[in-house]
mmCIF file of the N, C-alpha and C atoms, coordinates in Angstrom:
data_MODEL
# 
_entry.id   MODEL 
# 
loop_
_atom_site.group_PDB 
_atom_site.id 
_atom_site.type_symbol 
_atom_site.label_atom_id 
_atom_site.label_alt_id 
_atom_site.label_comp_id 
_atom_site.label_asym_id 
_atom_site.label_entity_id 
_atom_site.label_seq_id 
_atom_site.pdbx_PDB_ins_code 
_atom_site.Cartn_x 
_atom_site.Cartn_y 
_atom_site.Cartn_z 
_atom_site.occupancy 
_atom_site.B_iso_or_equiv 
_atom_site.pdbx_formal_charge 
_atom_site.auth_seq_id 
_atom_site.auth_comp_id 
_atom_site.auth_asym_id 
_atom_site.auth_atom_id 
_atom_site.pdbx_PDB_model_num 
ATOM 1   N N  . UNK A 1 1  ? -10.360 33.049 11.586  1.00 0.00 ? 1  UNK A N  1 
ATOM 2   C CA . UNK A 1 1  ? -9.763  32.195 10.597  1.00 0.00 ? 1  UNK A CA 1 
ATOM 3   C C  . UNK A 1 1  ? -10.506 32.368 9.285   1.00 0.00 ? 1  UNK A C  1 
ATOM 4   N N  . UNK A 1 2  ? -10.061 31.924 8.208   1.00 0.00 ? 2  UNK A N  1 
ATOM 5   C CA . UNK A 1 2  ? -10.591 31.964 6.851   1.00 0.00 ? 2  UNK A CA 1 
ATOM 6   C C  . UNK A 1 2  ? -9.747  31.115 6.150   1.00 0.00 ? 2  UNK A C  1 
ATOM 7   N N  . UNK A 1 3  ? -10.661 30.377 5.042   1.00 0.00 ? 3  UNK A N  1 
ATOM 8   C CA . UNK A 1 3  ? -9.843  28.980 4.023   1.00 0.00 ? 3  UNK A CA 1 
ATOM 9   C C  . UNK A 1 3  ? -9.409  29.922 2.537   1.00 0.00 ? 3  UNK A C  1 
ATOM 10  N N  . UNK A 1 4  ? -9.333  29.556 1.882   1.00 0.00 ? 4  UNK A N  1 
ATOM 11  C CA . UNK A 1 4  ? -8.558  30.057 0.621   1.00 0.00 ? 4  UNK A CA 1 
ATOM 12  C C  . UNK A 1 4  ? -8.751  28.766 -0.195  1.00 0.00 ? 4  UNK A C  1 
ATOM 13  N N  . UNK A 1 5  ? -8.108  28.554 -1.359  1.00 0.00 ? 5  UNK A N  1 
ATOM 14  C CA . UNK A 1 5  ? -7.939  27.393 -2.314  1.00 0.00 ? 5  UNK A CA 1 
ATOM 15  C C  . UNK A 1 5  ? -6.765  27.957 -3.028  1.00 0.00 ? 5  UNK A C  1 
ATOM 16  N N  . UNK A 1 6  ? -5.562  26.872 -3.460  1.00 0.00 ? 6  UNK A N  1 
ATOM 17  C CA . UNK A 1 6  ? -4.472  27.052 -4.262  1.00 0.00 ? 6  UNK A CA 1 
ATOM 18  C C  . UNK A 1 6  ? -4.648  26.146 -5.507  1.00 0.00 ? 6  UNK A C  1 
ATOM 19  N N  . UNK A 1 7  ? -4.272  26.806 -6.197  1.00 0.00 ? 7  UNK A N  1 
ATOM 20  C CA . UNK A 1 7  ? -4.404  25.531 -7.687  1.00 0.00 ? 7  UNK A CA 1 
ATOM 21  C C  . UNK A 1 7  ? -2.921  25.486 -8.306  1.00 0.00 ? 7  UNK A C  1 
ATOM 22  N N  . UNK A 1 8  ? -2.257  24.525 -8.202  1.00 0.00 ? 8  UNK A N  1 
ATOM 23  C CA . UNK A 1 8  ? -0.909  24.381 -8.839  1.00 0.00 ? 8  UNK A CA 1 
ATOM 24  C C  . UNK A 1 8  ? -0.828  24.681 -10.343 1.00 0.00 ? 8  UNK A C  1 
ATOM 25  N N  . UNK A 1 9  ? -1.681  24.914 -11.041 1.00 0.00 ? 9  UNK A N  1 
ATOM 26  C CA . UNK A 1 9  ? -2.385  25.122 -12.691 1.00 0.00 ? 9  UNK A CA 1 
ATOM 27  C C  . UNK A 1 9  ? -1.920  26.526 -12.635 1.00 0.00 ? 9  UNK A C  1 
ATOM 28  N N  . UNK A 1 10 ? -2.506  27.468 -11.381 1.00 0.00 ? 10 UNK A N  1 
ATOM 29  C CA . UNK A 1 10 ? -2.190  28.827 -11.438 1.00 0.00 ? 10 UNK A CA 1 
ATOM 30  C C  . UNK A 1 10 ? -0.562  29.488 -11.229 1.00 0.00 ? 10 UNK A C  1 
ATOM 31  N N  . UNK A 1 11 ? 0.536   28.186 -10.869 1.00 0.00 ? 11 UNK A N  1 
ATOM 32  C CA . UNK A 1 11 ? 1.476   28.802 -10.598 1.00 0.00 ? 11 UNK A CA 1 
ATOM 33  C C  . UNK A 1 11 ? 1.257   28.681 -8.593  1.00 0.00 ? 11 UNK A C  1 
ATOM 34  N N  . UNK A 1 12 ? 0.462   28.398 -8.023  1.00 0.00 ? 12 UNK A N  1 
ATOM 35  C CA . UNK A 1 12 ? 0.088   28.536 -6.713  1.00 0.00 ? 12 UNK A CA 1 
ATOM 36  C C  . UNK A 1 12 ? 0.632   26.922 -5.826  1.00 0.00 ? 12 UNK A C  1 
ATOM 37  N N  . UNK A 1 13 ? 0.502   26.650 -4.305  1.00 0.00 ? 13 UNK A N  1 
ATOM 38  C CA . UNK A 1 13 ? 0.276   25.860 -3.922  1.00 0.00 ? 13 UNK A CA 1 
ATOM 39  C C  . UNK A 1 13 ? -0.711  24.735 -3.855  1.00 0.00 ? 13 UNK A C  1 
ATOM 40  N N  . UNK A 1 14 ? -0.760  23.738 -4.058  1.00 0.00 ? 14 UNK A N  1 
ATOM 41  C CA . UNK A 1 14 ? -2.552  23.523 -4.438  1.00 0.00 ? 14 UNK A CA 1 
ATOM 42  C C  . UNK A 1 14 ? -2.605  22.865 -2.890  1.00 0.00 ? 14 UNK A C  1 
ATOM 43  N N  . UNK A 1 15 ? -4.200  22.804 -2.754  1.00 0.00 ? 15 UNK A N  1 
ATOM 44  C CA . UNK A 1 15 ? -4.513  22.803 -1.039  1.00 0.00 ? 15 UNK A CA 1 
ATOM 45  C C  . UNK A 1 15 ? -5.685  23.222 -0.897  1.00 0.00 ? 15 UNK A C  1 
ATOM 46  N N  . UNK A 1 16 ? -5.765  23.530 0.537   1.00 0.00 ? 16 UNK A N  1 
ATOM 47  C CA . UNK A 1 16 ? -6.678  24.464 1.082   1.00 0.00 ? 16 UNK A CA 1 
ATOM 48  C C  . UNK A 1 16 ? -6.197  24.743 2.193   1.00 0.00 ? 16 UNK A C  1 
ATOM 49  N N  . UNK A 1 17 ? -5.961  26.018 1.754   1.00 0.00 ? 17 UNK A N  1 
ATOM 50  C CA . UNK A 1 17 ? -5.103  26.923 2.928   1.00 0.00 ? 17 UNK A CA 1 
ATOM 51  C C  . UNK A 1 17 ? -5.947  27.548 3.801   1.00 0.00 ? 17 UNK A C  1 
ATOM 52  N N  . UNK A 1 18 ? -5.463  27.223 5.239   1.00 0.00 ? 18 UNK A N  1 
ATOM 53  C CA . UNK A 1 18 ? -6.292  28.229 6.490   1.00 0.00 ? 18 UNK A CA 1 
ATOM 54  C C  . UNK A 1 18 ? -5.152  28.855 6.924   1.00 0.00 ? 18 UNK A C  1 
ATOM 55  N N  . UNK A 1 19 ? -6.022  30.515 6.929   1.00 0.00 ? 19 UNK A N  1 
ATOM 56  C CA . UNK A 1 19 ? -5.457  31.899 7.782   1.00 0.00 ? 19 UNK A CA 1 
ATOM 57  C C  . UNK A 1 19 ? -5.625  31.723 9.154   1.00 0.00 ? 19 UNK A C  1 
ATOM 58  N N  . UNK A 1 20 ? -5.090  32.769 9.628   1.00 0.00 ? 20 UNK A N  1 
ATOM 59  C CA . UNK A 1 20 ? -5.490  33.096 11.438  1.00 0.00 ? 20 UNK A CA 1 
ATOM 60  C C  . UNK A 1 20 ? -4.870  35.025 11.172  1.00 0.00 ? 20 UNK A C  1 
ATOM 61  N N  . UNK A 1 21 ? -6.174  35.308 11.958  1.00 0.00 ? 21 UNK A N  1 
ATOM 62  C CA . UNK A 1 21 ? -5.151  36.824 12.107  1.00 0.00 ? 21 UNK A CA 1 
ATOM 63  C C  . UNK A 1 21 ? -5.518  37.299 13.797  1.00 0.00 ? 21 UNK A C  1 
ATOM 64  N N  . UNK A 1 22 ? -4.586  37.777 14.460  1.00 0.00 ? 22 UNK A N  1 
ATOM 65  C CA . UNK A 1 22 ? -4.927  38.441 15.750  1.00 0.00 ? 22 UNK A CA 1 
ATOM 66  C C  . UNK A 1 22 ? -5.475  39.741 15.878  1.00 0.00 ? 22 UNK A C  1 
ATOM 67  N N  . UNK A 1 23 ? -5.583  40.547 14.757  1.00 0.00 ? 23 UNK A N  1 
ATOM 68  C CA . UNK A 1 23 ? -5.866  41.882 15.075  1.00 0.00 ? 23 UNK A CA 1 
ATOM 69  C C  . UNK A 1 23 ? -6.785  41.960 13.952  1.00 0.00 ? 23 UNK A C  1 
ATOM 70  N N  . UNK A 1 24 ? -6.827  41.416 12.794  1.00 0.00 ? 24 UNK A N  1 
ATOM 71  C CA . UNK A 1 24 ? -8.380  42.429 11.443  1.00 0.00 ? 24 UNK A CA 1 
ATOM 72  C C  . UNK A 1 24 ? -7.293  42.425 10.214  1.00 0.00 ? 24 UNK A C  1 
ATOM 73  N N  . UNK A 1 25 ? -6.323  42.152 10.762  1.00 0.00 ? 25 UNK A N  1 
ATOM 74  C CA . UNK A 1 25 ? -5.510  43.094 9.328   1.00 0.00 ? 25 UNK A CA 1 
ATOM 75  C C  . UNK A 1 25 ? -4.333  42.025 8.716   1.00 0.00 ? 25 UNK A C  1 
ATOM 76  N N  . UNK A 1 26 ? -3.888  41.364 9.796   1.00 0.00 ? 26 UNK A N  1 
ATOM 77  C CA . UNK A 1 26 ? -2.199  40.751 9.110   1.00 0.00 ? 26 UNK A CA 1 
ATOM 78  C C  . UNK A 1 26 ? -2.856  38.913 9.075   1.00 0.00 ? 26 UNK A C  1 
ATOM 79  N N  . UNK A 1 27 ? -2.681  38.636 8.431   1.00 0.00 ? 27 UNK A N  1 
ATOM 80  C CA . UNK A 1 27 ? -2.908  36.838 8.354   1.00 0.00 ? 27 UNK A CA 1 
ATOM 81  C C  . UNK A 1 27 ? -1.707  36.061 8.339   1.00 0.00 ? 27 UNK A C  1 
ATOM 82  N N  . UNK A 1 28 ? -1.754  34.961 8.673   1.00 0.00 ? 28 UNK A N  1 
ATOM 83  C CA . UNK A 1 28 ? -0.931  34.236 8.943   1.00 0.00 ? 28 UNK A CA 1 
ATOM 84  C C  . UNK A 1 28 ? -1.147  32.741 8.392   1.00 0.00 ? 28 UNK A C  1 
ATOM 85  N N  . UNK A 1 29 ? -0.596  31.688 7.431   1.00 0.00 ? 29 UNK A N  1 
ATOM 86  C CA . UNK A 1 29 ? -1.038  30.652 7.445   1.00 0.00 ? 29 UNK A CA 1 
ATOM 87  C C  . UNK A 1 29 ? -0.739  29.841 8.213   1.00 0.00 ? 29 UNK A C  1 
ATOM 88  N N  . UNK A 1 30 ? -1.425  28.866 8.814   1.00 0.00 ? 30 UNK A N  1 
ATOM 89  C CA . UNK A 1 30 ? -1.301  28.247 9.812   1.00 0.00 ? 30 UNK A CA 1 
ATOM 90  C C  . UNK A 1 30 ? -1.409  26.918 9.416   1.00 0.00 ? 30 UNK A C  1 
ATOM 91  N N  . UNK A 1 31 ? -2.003  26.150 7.918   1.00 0.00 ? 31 UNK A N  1 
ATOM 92  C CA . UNK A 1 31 ? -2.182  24.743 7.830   1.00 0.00 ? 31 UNK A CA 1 
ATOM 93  C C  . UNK A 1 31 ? -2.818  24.608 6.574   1.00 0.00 ? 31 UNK A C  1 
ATOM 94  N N  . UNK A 1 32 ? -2.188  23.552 5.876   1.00 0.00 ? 32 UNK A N  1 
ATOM 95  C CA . UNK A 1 32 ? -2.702  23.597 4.224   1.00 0.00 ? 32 UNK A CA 1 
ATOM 96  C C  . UNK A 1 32 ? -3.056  21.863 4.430   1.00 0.00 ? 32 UNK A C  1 
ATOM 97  N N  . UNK A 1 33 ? -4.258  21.821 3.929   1.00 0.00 ? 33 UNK A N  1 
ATOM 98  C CA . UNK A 1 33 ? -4.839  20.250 3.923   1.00 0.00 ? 33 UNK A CA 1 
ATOM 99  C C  . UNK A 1 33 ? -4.820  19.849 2.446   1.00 0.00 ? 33 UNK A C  1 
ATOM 100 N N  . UNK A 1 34 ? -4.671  18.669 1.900   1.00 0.00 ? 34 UNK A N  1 
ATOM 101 C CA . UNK A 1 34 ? -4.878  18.586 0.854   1.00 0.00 ? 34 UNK A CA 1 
ATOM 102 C C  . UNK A 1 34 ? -3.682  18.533 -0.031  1.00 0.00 ? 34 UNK A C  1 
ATOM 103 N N  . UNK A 1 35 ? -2.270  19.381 -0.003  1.00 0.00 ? 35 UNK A N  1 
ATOM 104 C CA . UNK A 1 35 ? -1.927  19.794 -1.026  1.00 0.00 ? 35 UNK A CA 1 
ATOM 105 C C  . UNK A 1 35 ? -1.441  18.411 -2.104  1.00 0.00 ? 35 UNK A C  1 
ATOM 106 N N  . UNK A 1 36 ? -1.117  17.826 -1.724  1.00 0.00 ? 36 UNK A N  1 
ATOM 107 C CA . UNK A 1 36 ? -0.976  16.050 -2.665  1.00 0.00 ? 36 UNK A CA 1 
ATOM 108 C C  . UNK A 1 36 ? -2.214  15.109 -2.947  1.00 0.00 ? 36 UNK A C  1 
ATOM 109 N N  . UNK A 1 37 ? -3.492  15.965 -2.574  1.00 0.00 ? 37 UNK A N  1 
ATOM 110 C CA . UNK A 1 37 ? -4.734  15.046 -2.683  1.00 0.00 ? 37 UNK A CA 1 
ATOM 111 C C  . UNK A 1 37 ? -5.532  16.281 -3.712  1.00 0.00 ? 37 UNK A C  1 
ATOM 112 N N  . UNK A 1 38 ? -5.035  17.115 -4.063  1.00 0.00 ? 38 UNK A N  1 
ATOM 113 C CA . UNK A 1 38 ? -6.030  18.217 -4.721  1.00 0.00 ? 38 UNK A CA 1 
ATOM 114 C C  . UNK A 1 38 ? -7.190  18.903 -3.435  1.00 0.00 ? 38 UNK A C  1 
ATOM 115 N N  . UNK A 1 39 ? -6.402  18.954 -2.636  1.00 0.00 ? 39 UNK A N  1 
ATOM 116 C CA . UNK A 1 39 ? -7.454  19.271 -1.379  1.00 0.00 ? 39 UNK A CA 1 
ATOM 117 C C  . UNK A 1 39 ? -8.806  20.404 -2.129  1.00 0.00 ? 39 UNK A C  1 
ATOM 118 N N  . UNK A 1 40 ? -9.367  20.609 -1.544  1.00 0.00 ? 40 UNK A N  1 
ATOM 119 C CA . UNK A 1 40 ? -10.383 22.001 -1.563  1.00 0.00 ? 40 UNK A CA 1 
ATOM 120 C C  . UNK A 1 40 ? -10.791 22.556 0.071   1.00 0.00 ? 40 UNK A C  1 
ATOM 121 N N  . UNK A 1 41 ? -11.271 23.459 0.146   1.00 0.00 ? 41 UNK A N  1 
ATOM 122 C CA . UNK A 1 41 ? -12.152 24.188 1.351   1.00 0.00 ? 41 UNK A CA 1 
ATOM 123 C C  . UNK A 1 41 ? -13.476 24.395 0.623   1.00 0.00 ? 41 UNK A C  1 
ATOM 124 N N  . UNK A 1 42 ? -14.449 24.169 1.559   1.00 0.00 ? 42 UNK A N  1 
ATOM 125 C CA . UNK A 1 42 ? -15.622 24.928 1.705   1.00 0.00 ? 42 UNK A CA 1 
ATOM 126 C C  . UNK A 1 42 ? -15.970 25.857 2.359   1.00 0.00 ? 42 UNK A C  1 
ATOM 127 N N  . UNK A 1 43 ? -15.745 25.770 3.885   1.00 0.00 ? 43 UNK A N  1 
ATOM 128 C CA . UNK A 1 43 ? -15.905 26.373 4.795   1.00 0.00 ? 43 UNK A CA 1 
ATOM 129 C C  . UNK A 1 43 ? -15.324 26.183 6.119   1.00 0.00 ? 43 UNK A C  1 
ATOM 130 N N  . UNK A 1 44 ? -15.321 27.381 7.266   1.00 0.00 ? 44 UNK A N  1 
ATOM 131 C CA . UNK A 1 44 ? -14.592 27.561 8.277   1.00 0.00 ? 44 UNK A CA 1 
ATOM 132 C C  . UNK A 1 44 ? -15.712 27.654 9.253   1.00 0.00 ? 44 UNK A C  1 
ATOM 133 N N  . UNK A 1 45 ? -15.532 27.172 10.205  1.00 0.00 ? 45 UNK A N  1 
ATOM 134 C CA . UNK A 1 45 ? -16.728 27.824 11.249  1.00 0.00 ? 45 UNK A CA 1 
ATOM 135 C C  . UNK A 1 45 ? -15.630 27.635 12.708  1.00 0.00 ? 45 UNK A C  1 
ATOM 136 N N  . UNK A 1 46 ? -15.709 29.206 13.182  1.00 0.00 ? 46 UNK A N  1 
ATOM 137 C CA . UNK A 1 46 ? -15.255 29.123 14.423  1.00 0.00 ? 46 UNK A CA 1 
ATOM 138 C C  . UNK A 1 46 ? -16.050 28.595 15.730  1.00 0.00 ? 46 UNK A C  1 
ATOM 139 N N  . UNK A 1 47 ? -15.763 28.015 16.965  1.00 0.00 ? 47 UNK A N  1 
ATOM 140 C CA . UNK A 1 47 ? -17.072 27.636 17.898  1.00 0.00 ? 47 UNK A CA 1 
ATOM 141 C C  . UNK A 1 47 ? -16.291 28.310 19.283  1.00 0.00 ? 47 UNK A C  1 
ATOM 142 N N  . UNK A 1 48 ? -15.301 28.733 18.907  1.00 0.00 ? 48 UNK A N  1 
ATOM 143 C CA . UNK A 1 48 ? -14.389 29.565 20.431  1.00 0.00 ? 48 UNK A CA 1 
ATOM 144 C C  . UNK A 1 48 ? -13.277 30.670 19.296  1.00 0.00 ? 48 UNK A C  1 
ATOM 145 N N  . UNK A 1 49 ? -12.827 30.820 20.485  1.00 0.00 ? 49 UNK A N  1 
ATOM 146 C CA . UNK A 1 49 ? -11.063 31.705 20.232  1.00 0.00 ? 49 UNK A CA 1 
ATOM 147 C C  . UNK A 1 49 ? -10.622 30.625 20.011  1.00 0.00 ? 49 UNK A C  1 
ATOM 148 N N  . UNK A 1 50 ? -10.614 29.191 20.301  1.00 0.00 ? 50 UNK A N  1 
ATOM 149 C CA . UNK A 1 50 ? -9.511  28.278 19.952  1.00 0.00 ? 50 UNK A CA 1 
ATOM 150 C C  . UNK A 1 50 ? -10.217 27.101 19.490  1.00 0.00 ? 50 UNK A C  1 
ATOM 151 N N  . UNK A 1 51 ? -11.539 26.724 19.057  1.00 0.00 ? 51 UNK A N  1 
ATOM 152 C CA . UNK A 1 51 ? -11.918 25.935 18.109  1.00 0.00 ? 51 UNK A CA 1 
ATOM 153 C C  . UNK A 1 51 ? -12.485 26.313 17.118  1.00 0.00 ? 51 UNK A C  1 
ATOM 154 N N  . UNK A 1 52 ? -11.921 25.538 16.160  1.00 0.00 ? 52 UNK A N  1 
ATOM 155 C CA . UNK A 1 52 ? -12.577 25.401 15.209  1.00 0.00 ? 52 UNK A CA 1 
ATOM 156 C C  . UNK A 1 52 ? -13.047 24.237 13.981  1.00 0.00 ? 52 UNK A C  1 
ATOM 157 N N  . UNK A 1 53 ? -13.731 23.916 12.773  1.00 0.00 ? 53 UNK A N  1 
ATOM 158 C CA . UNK A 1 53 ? -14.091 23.285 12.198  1.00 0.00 ? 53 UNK A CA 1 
ATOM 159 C C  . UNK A 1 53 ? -13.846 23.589 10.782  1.00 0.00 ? 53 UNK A C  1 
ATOM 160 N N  . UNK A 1 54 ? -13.040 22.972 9.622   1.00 0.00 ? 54 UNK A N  1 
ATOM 161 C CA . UNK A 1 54 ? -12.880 23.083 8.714   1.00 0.00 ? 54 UNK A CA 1 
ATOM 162 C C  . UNK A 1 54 ? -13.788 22.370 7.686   1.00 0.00 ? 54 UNK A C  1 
ATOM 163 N N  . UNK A 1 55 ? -14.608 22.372 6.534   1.00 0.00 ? 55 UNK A N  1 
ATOM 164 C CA . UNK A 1 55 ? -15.367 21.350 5.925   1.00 0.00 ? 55 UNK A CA 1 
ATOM 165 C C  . UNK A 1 55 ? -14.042 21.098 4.468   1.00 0.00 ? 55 UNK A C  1 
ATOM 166 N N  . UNK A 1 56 ? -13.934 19.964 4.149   1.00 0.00 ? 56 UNK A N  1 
ATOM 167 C CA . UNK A 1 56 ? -12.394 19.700 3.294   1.00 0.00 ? 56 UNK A CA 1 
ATOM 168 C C  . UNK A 1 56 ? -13.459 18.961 2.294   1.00 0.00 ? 56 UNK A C  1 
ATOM 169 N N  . UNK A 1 57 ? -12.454 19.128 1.397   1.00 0.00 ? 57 UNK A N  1 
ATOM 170 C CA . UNK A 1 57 ? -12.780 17.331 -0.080  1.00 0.00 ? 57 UNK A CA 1 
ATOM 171 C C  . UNK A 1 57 ? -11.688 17.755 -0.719  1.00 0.00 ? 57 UNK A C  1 
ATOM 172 N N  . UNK A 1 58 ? -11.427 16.089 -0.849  1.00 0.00 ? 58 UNK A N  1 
ATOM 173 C CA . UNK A 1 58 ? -10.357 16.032 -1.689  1.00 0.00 ? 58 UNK A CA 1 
ATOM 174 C C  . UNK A 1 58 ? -10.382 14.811 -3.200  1.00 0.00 ? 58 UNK A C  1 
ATOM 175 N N  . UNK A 1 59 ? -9.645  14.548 -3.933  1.00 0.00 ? 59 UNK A N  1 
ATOM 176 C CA . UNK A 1 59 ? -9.790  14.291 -5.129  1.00 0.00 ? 59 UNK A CA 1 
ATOM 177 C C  . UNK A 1 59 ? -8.609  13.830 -5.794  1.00 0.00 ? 59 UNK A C  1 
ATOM 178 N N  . UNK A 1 60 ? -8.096  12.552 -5.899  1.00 0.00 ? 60 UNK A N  1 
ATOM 179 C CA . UNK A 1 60 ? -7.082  12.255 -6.919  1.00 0.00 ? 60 UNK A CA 1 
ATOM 180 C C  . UNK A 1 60 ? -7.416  11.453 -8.099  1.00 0.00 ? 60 UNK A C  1 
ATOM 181 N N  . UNK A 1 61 ? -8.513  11.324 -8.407  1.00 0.00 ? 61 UNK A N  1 
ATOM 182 C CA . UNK A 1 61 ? -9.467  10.884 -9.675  1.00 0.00 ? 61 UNK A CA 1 
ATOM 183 C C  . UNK A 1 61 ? -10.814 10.395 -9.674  1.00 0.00 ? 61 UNK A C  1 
ATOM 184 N N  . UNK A 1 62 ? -11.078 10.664 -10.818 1.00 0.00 ? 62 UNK A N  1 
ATOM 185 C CA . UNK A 1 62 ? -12.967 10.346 -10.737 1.00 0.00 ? 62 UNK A CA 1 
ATOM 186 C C  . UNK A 1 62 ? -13.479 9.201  -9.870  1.00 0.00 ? 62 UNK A C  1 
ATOM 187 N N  . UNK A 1 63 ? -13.172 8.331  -9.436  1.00 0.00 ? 63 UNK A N  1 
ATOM 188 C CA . UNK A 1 63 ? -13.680 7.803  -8.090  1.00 0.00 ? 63 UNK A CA 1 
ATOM 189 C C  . UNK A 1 63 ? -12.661 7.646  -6.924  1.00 0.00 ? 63 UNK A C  1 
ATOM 190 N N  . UNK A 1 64 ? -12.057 8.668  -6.651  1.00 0.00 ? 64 UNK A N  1 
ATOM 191 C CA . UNK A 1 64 ? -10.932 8.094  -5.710  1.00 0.00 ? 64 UNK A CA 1 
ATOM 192 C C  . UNK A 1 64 ? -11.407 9.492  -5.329  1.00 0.00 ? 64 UNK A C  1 
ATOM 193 N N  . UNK A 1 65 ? -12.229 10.143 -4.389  1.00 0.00 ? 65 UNK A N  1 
ATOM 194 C CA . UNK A 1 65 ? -12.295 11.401 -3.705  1.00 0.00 ? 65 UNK A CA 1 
ATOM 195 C C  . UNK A 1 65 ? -13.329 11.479 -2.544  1.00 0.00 ? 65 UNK A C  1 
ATOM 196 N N  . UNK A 1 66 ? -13.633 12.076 -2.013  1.00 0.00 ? 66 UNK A N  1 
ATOM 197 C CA . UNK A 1 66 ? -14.175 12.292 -0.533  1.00 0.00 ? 66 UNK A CA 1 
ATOM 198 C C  . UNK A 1 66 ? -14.236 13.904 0.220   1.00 0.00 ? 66 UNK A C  1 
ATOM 199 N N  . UNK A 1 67 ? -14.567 13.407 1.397   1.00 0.00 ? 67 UNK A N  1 
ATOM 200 C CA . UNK A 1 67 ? -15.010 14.881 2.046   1.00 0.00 ? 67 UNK A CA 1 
ATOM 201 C C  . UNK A 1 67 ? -14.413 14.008 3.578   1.00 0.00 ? 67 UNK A C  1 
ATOM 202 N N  . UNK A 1 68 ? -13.839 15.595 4.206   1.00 0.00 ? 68 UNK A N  1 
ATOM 203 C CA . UNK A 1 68 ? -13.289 15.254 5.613   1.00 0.00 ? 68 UNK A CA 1 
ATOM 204 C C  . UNK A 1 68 ? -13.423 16.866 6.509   1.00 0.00 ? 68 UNK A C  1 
ATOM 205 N N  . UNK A 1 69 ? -13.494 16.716 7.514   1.00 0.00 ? 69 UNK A N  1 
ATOM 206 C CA . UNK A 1 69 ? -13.318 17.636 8.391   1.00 0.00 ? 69 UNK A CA 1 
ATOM 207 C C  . UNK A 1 69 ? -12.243 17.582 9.150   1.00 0.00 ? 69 UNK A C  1 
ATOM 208 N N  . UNK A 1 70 ? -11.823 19.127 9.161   1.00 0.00 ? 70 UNK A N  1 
ATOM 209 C CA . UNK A 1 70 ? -10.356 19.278 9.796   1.00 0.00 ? 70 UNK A CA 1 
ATOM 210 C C  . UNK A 1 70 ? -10.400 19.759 11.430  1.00 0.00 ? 70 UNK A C  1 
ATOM 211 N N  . UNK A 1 71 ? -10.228 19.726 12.377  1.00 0.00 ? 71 UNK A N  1 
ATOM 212 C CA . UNK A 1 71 ? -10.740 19.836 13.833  1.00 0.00 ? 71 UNK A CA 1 
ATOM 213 C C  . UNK A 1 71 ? -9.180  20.643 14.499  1.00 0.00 ? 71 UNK A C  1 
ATOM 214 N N  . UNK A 1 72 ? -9.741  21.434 14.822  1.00 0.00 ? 72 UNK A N  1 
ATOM 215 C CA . UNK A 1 72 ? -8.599  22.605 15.973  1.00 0.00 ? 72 UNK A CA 1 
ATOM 216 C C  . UNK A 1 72 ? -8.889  22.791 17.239  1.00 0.00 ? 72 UNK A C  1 
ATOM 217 N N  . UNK A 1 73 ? -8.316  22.872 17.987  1.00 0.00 ? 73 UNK A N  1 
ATOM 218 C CA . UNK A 1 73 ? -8.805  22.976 19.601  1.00 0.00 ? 73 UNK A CA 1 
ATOM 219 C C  . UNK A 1 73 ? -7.717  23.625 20.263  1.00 0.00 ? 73 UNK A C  1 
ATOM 220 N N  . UNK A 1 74 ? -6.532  24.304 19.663  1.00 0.00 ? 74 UNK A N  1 
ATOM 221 C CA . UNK A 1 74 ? -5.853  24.768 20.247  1.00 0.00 ? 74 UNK A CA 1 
ATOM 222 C C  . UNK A 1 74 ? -5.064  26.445 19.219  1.00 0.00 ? 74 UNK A C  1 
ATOM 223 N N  . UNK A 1 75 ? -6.374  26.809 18.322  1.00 0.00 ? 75 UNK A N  1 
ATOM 224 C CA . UNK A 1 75 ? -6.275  27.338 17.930  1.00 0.00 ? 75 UNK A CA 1 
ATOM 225 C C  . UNK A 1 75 ? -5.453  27.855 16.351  1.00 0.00 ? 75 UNK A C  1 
ATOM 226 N N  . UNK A 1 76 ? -5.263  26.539 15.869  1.00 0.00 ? 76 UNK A N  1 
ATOM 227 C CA . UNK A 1 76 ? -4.734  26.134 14.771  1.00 0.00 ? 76 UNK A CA 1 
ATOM 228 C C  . UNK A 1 76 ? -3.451  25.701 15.067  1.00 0.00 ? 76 UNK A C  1 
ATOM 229 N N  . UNK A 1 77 ? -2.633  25.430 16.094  1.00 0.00 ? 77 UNK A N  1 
ATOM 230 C CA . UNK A 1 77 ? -1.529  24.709 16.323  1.00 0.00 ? 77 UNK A CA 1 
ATOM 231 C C  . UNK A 1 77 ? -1.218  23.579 16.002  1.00 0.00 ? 77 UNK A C  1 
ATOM 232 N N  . UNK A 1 78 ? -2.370  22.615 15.846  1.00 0.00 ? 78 UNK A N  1 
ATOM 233 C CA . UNK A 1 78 ? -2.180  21.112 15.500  1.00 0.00 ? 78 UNK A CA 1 
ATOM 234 C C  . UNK A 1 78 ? -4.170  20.822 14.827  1.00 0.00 ? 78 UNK A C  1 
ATOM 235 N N  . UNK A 1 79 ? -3.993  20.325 14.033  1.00 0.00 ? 79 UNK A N  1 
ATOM 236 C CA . UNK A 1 79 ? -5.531  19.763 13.353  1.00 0.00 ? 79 UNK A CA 1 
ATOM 237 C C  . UNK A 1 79 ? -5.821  17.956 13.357  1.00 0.00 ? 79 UNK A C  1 
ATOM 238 N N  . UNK A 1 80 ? -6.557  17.962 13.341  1.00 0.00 ? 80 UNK A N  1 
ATOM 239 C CA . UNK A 1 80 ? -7.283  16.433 13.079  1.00 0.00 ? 80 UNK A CA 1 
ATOM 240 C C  . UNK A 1 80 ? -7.861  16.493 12.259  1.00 0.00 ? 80 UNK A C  1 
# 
C-alpha cells in the first residue's frame, strides 16, 4: 500500500488517497479519507498482507482539526 495527498486547489481530489498493488507495477485506489475535512496522510505501515495502519489529520479551520488513524484488517476492503 502507499498514501498520496490530493489538493482540490490543484484541480485534484482533495483527501488522502491509499493505493494497493498486487504485483510492483499497477495500483489501485482503494479508500480516500478526508476528502470534505481537508484530509492529509502521513504515513502507511503495513503489519501483514491484510493489515494495515494509516496515520491521517484533518482540518476544516484553525482550531477545528485533529489527527486519526485509519485501521484495515481485511486488506483495504473496509477501514476504521
Amino acid at each position: 500500500m502507499a498514501v498520496g495527498e490530493g489538493f482540490v486547489a490543484d484541480g485534484g481530489v482533495g483527501g488522502c488517497h491509499i493505493f494497493k498493488t498486487e504485483d510492483g507495477k499497477n495500483w489501485t485506489e482503494i479508500y480516500v479519507y478526508g476528502a470534505d475535512k481537508d484530509g492529509s496522510c502521513l504515513d502507511v505501515k503495513m503489519l501483514s498482507e491484510t493489515e494495515a495502519w494509516v496515520g491521517t489529520t484533518w482540518a476544516t479551520g484553525t482550531f477545528k482539526n485533529g489527527a486519526e488513524m485509519s485501521h484495515t484488517t481485511d486488506g483495504g476492503k473496509t477501514w476504521t
